[in-house]
N, C-alpha and C positions, 0 to 999 in steps of 0.2 A: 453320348447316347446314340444309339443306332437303332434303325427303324429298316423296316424290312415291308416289300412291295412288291403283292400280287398281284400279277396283271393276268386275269380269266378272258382267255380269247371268245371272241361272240358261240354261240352254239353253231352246230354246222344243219344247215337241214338234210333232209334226207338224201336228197339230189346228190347235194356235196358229198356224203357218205360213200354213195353208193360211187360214183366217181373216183372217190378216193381209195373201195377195197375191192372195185370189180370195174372189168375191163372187159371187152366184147370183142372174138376173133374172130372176124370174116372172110373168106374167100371169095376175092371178087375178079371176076373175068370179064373180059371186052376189050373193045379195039383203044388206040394210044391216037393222040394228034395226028399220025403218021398213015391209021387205018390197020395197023398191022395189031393180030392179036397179042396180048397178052393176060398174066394171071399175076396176082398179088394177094399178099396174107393181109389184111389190115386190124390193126387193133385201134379199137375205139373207148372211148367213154358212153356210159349209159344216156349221159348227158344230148349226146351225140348222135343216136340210136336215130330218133325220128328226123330231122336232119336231113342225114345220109339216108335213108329210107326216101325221101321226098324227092331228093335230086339222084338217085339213083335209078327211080321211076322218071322223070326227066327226061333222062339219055343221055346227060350227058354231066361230066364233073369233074375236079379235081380230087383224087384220094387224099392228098396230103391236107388240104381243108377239115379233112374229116376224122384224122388220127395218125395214125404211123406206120408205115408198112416197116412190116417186119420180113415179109421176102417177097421176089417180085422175080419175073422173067417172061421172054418171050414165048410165045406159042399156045394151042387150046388148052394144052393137060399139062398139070405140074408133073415136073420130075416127081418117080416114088421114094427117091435120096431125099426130097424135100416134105414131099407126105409125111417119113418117117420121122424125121426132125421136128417137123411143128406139130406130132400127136407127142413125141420124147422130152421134147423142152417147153413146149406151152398148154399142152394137154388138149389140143385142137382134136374134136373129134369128126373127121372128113363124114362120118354117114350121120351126123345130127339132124336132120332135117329128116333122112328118112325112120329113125329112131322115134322121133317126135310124134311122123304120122302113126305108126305104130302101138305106139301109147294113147295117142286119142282115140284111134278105130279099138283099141281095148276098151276102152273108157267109156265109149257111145254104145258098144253091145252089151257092158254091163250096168247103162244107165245111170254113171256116175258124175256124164256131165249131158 
C-alpha cells in the first residue's frame, strides 16, 4: 500500500509576494570611500525600499546592503551606451521622476487627488 504526501507550504504574505514578483531600479549617484564620484544602477526588493530610503538620507551607505547593482562606474553622468542598456534589458525608465511629477500636477488641476 502506498500513501502519498502533501506538503502545503505556509501562505506567503504580501510583503513576500511583492518581493518575490517586483523588484525596484534605482539610479544612485555620489561619492565612493575614495571621494571620487560615481553612479550605479541598483535593484532592490520592495522589502528594501524604506531601508535604503533612511540611510540614503544619512549620507552615507553601502549599496550592496541594499540589493545588487546591476552597473556601476566612475564619474557624474552615466555613459548613454549604458542609459540605452538599462531602459533595453530592464525597462529602467531614466525620466520617471519627472513623468511622475507630471501626472500629479495633472491630477491636482483636475482635482483627482
Amino acid at each position: 500500500m502506498s500513501s502519498t504526501v502533501h506538503i502545503t507550504p505556509p501562505p506567503l504574505s504580501a510583503q513576500s509576494m511583492a518581493d518575490l514578483l517586483t523588484t525596484i531600479v534605482v539610479l544612485c549617484k555620489g561619492k565612493d570611500k575614495y571621494k571620487r564620484d560615481f553612479w550605479a544602477y541598483l535593484c532592490i526588493k520592495p522589502s528594501m525600499a524604506e531601508s535604503f530610503k533612511k540611510a540614503r538620507d544619512s549620507g552615507s551607505m553601502s549599496l550592496t546592503d541594499y540589493g545588487t547593482i546591476l552597473e556601476a562606474g566612475e564619474g557624474i553622468d552615466v555613459p548613454s551606451d549604458i542609459i540605452s542598456m538599462m531602459e533595453r534589458d530592464y525597462g529602467v525608465r531614466n525620466d520617471y521622476e519627472d513623468q511622475l511629477v507630471k501626472v500629479i500636477e495633472t491630477m491636482r488641476r483636475k482635482n483627482s487627488i
